[in-house]
C-alpha positions in Angstrom: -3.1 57.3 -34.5 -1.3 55.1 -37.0 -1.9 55.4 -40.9 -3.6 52.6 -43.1 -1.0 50.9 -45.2 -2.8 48.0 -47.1 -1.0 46.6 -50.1 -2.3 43.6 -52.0 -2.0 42.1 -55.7 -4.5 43.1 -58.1 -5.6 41.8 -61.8 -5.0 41.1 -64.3 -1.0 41.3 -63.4 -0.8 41.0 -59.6 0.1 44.8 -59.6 0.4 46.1 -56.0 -2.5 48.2 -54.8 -1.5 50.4 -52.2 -4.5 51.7 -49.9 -2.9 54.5 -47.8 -5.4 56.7 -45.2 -5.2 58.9 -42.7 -6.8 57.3 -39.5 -8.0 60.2 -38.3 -9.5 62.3 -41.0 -10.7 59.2 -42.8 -9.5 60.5 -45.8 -7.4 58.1 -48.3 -5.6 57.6 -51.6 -5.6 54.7 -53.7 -2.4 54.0 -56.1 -2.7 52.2 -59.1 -5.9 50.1 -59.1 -5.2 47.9 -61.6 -8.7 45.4 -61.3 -10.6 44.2 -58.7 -12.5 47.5 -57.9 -15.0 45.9 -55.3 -12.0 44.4 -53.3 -10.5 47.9 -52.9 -13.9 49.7 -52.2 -14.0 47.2 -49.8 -10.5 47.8 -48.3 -12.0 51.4 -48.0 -14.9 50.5 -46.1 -13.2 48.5 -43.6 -11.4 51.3 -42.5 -14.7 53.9 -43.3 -11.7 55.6 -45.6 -13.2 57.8 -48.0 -10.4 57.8 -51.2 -9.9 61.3 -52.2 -7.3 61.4 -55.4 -6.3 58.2 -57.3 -2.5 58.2 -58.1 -1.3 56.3 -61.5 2.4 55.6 -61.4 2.8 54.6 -65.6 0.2 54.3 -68.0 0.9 50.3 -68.5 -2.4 48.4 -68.2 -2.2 46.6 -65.2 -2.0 49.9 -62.9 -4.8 51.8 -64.7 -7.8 49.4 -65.6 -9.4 49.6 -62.5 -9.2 53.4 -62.4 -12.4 55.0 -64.0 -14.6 52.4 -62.1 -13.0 53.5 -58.8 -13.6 57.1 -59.8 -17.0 56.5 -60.4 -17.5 54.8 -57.1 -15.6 57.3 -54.8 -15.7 60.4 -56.7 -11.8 60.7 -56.9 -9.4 62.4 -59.1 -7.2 60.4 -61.3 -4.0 61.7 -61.6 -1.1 60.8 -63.4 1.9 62.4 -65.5 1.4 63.7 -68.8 4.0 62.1 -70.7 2.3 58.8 -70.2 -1.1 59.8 -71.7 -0.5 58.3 -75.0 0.5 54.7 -73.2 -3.1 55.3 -71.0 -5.1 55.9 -74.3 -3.4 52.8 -76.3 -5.2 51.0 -72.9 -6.7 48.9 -75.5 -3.5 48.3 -77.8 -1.6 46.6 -74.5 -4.3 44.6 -73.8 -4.3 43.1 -77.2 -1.0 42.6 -77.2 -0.8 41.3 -73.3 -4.0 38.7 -74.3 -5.7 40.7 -71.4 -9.8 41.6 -72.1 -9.9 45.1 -72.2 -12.0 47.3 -70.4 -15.7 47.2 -71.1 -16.0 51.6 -71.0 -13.8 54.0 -71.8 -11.3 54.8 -69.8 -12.1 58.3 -67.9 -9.2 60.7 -68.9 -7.6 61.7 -66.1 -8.6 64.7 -63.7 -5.4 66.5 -63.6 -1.4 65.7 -64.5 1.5 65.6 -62.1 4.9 66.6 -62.4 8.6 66.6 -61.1 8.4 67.8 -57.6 4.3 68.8 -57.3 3.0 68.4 -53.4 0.1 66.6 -53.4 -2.5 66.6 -50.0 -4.4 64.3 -49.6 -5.6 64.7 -45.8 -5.5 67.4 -44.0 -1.9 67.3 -42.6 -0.8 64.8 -44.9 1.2 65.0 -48.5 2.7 63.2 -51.3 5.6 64.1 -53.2 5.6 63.2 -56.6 8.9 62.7 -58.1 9.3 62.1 -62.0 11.5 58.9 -62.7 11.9 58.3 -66.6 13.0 55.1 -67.6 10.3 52.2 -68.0 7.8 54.7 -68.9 8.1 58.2 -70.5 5.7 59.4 -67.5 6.5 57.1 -64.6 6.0 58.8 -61.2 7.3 57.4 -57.8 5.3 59.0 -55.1 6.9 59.6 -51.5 4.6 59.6 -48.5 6.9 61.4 -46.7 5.5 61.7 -43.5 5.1 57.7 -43.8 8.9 57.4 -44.7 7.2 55.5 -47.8 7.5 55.3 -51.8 5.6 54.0 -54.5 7.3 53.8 -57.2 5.5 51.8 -59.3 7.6 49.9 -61.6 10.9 52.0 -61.4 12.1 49.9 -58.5 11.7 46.4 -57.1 13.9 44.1 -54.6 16.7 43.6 -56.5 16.0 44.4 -59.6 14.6 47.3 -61.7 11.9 47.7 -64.2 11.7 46.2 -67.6 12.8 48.3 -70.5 12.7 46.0 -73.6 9.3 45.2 -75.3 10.4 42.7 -78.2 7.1 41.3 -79.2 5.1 43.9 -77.7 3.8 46.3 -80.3 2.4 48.9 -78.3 5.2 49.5 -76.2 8.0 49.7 -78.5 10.3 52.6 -78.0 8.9 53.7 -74.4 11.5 52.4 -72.3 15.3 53.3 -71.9 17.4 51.4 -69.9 19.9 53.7 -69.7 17.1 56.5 -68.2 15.7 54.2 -65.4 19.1 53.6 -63.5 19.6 57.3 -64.2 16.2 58.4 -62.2 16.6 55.7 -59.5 20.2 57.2 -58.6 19.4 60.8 -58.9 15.7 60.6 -57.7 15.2 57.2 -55.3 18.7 57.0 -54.1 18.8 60.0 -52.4 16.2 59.3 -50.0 16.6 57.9 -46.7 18.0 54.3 -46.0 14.8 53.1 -44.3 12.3 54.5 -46.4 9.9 51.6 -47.3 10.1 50.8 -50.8 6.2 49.2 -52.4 6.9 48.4 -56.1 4.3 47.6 -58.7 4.8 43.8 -58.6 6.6 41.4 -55.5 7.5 42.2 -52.7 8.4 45.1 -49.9 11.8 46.8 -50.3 14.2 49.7 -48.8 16.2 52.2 -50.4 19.1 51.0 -47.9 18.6 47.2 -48.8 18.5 48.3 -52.7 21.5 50.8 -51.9 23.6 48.3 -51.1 22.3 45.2 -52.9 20.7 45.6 -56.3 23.1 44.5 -58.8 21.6 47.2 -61.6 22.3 50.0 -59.6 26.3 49.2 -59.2 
């Protein structure tokens, strides 16, 4: 049976939600539920997918918000990398500095951290790869369905471009970022995959590693 791709915007950013499940086992994972909680439960339900582990690419607000509320609805893990732990507790910091309302509980801390090369399963035959791409974030994680030829790379990667790395103005961000360190991961870590792996970045629209390969100009 084919797998459950759904991807949709979420607030307060328009990050991408990605919904993937396994069509037979019924089992799911959610990546980076930035807002609109009921909408995703309700993405779940429509497919009677039952969201097992909740994967955070980068601590920034718009991918995390939505998090502990989903985790309190589903009873799934939250997991993330370490190295962005300090970005996830400053939740409240961004938002300030964003002009975003910040979350009305604490955010849960997360149920376990991920690192370069960990195996992840989240069905019974199915895995993710989680592959640790320093650059925009200290801790940002690009996760590779590999059996899906799919990546989430959060805001590492997007169609033709790659993720911002300069924070003028933005107190709580300042000195997270290298520019330098992004292109680095993206051509050591994402360019070495497959030309038509599909590419889902944290904002806009669908990608491929082949399409950015050959075509996006920061990675010449």
């Amino acid at each position: 049976m084919a797998p459950v791709i759904e991807v949709f915007p979420v607030p307060p950013l328009n990050c991408n939600c990605s919904v993937i499940g396994d069509s037979e086992s019924k089992e799911a994972v959610v990546v980076d539920p930035g807002g609109n909680v009921d909408f995703i439960v309700e993405k779940l339900e429509s497919y009677e997918l039952t969201c097992k582990r909740i994967l955070i690419t980068h601590g920034h607000l718009d991918h995390i918000i939505g998090a502990t509320e989903l985790k309190k609805r589903t009873g799934a893990e939250i997991l993330m990398n370490q190295n962005d732990l300090g970005l996830y507790e400053k939740v409240n910091e961004q938002c300030r500095d964003f002009r975003v309302p910040p979350p009305l509980t604490a955010l849960a801390p997360p149920d376990a951290f991920l690192a370069d090369g960990d195996v992840v399963q989240w069905a019974p035959d199915l895995t993710v790869r989680c592959l640790h791409c320093p650059g925009h974030t200290p801790g940002s994680m690009t996760y590779y369905f590999e059996q899906h030829k799919l990546i989430c790379p959060g805001d590492t990667l997007f169609a033709g471009s790659v993720g911002r790395t300069n924070w003028t103005g933005i107190p709580s961000l300042q000195g997270t970022s290298d520019s330098q360190q992004i292109v680095a991961s993206i051509k050591s870590k994402l360019l070495t995959l497959a030309d038509d792996t599909r590419v889902i970045s944290g904002h806009g629209e669908a990608t491929s590693i082949g399409q950015e390969r050959a075509t996006n100009r920061f990675l010449r």
